[in-house]
C-alpha positions in Angstrom: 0.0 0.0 0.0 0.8 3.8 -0.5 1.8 5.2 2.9 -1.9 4.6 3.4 -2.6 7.2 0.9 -6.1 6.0 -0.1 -7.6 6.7 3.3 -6.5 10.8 3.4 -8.1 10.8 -0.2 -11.3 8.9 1.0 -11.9 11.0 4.1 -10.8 14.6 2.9 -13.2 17.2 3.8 -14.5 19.0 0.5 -14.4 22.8 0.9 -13.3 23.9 -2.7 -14.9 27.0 -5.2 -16.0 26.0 -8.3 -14.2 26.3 -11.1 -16.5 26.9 -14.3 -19.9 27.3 -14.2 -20.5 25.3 -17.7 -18.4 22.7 -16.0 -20.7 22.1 -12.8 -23.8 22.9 -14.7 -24.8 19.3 -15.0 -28.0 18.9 -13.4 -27.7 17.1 -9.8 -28.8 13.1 -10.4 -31.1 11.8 -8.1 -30.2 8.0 -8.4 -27.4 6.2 -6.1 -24.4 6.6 -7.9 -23.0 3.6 -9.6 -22.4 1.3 -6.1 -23.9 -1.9 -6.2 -25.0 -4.6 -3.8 -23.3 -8.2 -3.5 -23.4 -10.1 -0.3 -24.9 -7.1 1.1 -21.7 -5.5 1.0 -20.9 -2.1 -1.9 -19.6 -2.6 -4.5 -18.3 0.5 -6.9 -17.3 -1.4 -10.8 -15.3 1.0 -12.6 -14.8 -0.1 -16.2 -11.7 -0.2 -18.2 -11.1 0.8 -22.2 -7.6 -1.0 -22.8 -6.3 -3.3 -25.4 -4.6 -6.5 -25.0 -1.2 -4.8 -26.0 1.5 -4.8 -23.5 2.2 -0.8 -22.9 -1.9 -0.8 -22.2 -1.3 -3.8 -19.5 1.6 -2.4 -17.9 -1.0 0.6 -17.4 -3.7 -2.2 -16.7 -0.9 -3.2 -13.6 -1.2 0.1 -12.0 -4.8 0.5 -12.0 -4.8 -3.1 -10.2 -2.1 -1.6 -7.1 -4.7 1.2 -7.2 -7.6 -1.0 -6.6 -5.5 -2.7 -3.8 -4.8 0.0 -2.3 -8.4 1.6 -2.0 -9.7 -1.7 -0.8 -7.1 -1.8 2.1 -7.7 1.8 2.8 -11.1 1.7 4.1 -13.5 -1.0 4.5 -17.0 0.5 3.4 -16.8 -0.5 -0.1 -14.8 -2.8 -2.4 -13.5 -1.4 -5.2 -13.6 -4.0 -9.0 -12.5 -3.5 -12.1 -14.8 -4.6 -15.2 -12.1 -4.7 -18.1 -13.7 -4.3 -21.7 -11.4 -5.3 -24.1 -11.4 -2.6 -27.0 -9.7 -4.6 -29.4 -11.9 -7.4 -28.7 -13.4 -8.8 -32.3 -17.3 -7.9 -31.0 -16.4 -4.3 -30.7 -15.1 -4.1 -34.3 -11.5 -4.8 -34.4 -10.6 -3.9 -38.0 -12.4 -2.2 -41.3 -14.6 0.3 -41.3 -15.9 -0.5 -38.0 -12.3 0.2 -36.0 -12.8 4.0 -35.8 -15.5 3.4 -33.4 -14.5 0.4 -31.5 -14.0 1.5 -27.9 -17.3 3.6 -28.2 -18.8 0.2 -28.9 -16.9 -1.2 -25.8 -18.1 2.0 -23.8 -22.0 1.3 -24.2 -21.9 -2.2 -23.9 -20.3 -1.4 -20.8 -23.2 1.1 -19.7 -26.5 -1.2 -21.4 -25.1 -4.4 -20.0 -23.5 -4.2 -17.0 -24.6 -0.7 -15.9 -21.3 0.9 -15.6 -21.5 4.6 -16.2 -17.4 5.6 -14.5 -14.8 4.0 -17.0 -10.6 5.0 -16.5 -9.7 5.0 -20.1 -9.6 4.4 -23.3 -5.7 5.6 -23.4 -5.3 6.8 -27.4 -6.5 10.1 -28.4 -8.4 8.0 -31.3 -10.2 5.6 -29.0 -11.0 8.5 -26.6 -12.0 10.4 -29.6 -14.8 7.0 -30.2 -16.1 7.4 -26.7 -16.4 10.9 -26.4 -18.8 10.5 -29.6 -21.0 7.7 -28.2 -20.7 9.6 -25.2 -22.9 12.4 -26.9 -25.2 10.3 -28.0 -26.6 8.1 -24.6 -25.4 10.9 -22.1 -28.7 12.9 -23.3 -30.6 9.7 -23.5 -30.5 8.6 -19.9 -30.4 12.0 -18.1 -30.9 10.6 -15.0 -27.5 8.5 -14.9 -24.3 9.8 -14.0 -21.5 9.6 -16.0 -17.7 10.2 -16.2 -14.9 8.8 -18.0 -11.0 9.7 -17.2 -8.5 9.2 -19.8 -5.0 8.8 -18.6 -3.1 9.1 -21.5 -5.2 10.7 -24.4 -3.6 14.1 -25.2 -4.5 15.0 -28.5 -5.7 18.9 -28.7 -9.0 18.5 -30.7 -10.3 16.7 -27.3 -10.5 19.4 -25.6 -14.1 19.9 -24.8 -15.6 21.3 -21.7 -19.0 20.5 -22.4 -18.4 16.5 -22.3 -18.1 14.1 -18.8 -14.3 13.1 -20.4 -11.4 14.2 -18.2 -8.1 13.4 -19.1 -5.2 13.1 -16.2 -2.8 14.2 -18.7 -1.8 17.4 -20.5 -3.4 18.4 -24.2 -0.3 18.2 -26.7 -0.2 21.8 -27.7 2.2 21.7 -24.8 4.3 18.9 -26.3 4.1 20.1 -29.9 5.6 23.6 -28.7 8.6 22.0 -26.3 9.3 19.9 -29.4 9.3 22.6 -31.9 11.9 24.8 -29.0 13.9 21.9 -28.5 14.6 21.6 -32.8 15.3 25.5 -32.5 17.5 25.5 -29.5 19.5 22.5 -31.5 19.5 24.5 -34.7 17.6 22.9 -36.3 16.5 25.0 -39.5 14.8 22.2 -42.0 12.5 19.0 -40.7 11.0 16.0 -42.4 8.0 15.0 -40.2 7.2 11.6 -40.7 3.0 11.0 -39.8 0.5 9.1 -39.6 -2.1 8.2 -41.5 -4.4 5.9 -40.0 -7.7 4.1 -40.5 -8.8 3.2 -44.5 -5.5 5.6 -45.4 -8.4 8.7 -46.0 -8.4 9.5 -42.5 -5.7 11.3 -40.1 -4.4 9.8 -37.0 -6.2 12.5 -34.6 -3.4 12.4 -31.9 -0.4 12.6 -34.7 -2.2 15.2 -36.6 -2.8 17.1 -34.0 0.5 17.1 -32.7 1.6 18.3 -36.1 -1.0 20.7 -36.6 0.8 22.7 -33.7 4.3 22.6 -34.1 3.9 23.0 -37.9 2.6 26.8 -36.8 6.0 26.5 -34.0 8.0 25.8 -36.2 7.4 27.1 -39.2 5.8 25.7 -42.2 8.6 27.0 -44.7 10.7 25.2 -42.6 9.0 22.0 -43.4 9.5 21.2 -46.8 8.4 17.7 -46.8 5.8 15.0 -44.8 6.1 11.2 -45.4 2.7 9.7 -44.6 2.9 6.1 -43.0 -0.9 4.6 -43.8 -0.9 2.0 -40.9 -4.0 0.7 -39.6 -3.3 0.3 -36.1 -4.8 -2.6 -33.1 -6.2 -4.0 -36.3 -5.5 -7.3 -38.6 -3.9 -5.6 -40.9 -0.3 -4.1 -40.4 2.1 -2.6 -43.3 4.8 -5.4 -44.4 8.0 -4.8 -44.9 8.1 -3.6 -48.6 5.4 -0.8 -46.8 7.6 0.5 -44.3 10.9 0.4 -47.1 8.7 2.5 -49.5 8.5 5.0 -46.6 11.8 4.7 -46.3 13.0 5.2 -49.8 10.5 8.6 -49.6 12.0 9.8 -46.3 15.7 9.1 -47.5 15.0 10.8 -50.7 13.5 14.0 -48.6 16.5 13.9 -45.7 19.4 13.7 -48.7 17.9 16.7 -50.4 17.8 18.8 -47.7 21.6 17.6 -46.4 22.9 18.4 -49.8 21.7 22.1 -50.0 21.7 23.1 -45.9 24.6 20.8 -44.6 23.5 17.8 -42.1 23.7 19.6 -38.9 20.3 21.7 -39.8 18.7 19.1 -40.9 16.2 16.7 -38.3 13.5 14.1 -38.6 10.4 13.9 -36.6 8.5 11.2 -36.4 5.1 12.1 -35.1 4.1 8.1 -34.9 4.2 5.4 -31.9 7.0 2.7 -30.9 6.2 0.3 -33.1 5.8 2.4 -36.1 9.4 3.7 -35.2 11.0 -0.2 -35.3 9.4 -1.2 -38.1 10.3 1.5 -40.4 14.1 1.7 -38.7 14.1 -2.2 -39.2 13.9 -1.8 -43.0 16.3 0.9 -43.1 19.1 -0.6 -41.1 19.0 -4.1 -43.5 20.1 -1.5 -46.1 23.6 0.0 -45.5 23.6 2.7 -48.1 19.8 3.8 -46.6 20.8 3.4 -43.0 23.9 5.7 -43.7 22.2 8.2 -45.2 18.9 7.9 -42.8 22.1 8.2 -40.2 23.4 11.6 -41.0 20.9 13.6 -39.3 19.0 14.0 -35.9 15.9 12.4 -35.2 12.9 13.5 -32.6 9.6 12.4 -31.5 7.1 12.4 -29.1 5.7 10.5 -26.3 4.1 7.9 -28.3 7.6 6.7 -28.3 9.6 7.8 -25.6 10.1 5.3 -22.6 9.1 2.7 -24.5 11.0 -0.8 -25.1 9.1 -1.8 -27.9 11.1 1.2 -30.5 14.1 -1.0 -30.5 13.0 -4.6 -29.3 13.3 -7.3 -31.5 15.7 -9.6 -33.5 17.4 -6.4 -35.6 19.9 -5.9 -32.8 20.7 -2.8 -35.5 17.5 -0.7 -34.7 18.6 0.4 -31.0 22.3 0.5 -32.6 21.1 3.3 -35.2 18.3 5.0 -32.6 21.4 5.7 -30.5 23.7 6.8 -33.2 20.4 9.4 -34.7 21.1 10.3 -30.9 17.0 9.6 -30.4 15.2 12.0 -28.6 12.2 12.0 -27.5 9.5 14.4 -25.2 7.4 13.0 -22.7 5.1 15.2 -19.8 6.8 14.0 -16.6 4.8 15.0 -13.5 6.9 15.4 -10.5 9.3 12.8 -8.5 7.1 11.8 -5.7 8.0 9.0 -2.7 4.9 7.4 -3.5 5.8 7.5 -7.4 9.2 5.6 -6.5 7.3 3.3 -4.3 4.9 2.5 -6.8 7.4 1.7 -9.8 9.2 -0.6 -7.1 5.8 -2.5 -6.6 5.5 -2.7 -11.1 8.8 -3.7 -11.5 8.0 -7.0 -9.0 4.6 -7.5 -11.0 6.8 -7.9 -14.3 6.7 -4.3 -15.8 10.3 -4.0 -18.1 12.9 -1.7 -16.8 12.6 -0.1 -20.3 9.2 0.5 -19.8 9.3 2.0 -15.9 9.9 5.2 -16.4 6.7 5.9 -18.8 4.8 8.7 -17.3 1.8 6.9 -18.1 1.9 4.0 -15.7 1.8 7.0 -13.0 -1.5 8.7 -14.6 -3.6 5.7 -14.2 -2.9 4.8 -11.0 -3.7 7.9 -9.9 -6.8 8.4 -12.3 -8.1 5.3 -10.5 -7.6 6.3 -7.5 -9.6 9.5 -7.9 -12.1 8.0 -9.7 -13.0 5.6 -6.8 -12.8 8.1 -4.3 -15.3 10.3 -6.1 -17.6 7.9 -6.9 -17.4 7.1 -3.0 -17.6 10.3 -1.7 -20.7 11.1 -3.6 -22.3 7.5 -2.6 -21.3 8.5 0.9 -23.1 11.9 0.7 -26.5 13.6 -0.3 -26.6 12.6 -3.9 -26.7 16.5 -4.6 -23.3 16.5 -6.7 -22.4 14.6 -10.2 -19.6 12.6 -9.9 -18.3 14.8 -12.9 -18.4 18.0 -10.3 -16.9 15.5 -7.8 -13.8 14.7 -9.6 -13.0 18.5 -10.1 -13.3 19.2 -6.7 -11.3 16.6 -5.4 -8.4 17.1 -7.8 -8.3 20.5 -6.4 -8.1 19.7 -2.6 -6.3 16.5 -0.6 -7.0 14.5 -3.3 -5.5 15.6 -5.8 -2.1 14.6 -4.4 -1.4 11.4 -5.8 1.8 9.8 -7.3 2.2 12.1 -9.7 2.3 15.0 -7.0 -0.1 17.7 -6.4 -2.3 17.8 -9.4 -5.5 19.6 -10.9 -7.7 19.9 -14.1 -8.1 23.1 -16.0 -11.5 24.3 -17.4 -12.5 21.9 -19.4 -11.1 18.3 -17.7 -7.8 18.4 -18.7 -4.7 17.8 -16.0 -3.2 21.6 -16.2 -0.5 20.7 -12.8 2.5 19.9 -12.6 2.6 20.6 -16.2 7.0 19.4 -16.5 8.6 17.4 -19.6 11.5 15.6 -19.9 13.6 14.4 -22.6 14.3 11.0 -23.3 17.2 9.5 -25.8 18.2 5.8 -26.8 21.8 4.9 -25.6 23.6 1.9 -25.9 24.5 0.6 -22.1 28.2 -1.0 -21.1 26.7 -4.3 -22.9 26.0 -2.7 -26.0 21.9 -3.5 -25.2 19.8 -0.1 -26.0 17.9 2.0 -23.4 16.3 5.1 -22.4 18.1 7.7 -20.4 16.8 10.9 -19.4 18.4 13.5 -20.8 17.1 17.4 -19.7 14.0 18.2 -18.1 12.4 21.6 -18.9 11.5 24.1 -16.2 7.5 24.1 -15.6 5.3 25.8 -18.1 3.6 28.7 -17.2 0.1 28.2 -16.9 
């Protein structure tokens, strides 16, 4: 357990203003909130959005210690996960059905289990699913009360205000402007972006475009003579082969030598706007070509946090892709929250439950346990009390007092449900350890941005 954390959260005495009067404008819902009755003891079900991959389990780990933790805390309810599998065939796992798979999840949650609080779904896409199912029962079944918490979605077209989605990270407008800094302050002066294109290949990844979207008008469009679009269709049966990823290739190498023949390599970059896996398979194919992976070589590459912390951008039986990640000197941006006891405690308690040391340090491990933990204790506290407040105007106002001191420190949501404190980043770069095996190290952290 936490240093007993769970109980302060439970038992914290609300006292806090509001902060937006759109916000709390939800009516007040006059049925018990989503606690249920087995054995005649309470039970609060929480459901989870994840996917079967192994970042979203690792995530799925911390959530569990969460759980464990709020059970042990206080004995007047038990605390259960109901995990719906997203990627689960029923929900739509590939065609033209994907793009609205964890929505599908999301309501059979609510019309057969009656689950209304759900942590996740963790992408920007999926979250993008539920908010839009979202619209469409939240109106329907006025008297239920709703809330879902992403911990991981960031992309800046979710921003809302209006919605019950709250997402226990930062909106990547943040990210997008640290990266386009960080190129400047390296002098950079010329960029390939390398994004995806998602979906039935007609359709842009919402969380990569968005992220380009804003550091394109950072950065400079002039300075961003070319974009390779990677078409991938992604959680899906279908995945780009080999000859895919070496046309991308060809097209990026074909942009980068351009640029280093008429500005000279060192103002040259890449940035891959794109997630782990998209980064090993398309640096797989480069590296089994010496002439490409030379040429690939001779300039800087970036991306975001899709990919940073992550084991999965150089794992696998190319030993060369962590060799050349390290040699591009990698470098990637990730939001980083702030070093906590309980933070260190809780990475100790993943790394016994089988969590990679690659993978430790991802940020997003931290945001779920905590988004679980505030989720319970809202859904509690409002059980506990007169019915009067949503759990939606609970979560606010817990964030913002005791509560909202969890392992990623002393946290809060801005206007419109989005974590706005501690708003830190670090950067993260692929180096090749004493035994020539790749890893992350963190390299700089940024000062706080200014709210």
């Amino acid at each position: 357990m936490l240093n007993g954390k769970g109980a302060g959260m439970l038992a914290a005495i609300l006292g806090i203003a509001a902060v937006s009067g759109l916000l709390l404008a939800a009516p007040a819902i006059t049925t018990s909130a989503q606690v249920f009755d087995e054995n005649n003891q309470k039970v609060i079900k929480i459901g989870t959005l994840l996917t079967d991959s192994s970042a979203h389990q690792y995530r799925l780990q911390s959530m569990s210690i969460a759980v464990e933790d709020f059970n042990e805390a206080q004995s007047d309810y038990t605390l259960k996960l109901v995990n719906l599998k997203i990627n689960d065939a029923k929900y739509g796992a590939s065609g033209p059905e994907k793009s609205s798979r964890s929505g599908n999840a999301f309501a059979d949650g609510f019309e057969n289990y009656g689950i209304t609080y759900y942590v996740g779904p963790m992408g920007s896409t999926d979250t993008t699913s539920v908010q839009a199912r979202l619209a469409e029962i939240e109106p329907a079944n006025t008297d239920e009360d709703f809330a879902v918490i992403s911990p991981a979605s960031t992309s800046p077209k979710l921003r809302d205000g209006t919605d019950s989605i709250f997402r226990m990270a930062p909106d990547d407008r943040l990210q997008a402007v640290r990266l386009a800094n960080l190129l400047q302050d390296e002098g950079k002066e010329h960029v390939v972006v390398i994004a995806l294109n998602v979906m039935h290949g007609s359709e842009r990844d919402v969380w990569s475009g968005g992220l380009e979207e804003v550091f394109t008008a950072n950065f400079g469009e002039d300075k961003i003579p070319n974009t390779v679009s990677m078409e991938i269709y992604h959680n899906a049966t279908h995945r780009p082969d080999a000859a895919e990823y070496a046309g991308w290739a060809n097209e990026l190498d074909v942009a980068v030598s351009g640029l280093v023949r008429q500005n000279g390599a060192d103002s040259v970059a890449v940035l891959i706007l794109a997630y782990a896996d998209d980064l090993r398979s398309l640096v797989d194919v480069a590296t089994m070509n010496a002439s490409l992976a030379q040429s690939l070589g001779m300039v800087k590459w970036y991306g975001p946090d899709g990919i940073a912390t992550h084991g999965e951008a150089y794992e696998g039986t190319n030993t060369e892709v962590g060799r050349f990640l390290s040699s591009v000197e990698f470098t990637a941006t990730q939001f980083s929250g702030e070093e906590t006891a309980e933070r260190d405690q809780l990475r100790d308690q993943l790394l016994e439950r089988g969590v990679p040391q690659d993978d430790i340090s991802n940020i997003y491990l931290y945001t779920s346990y905590d988004a679980m933990t505030l989720m319970a204790n809202a859904i509690a506290e409002r059980d506990a009390g007169s019915n009067t407040k949503t759990v939606k105007t609970l979560l606010y106002e817990l964030a913002h007092g005791p509560s909202g001191v969890g392992v990623l420190g002393d946290y809060g949501f801005n206007e419109v449900g989005d974590l706005n404190q501690p708003l830190a980043y670090k950067l993260w770069t692929v180096v090749l350890g004493s035994n020539g095996e790749p890893g992350w190290v963190a390299v700089a952290e940024t000062s706080k941005i200014c709210r």
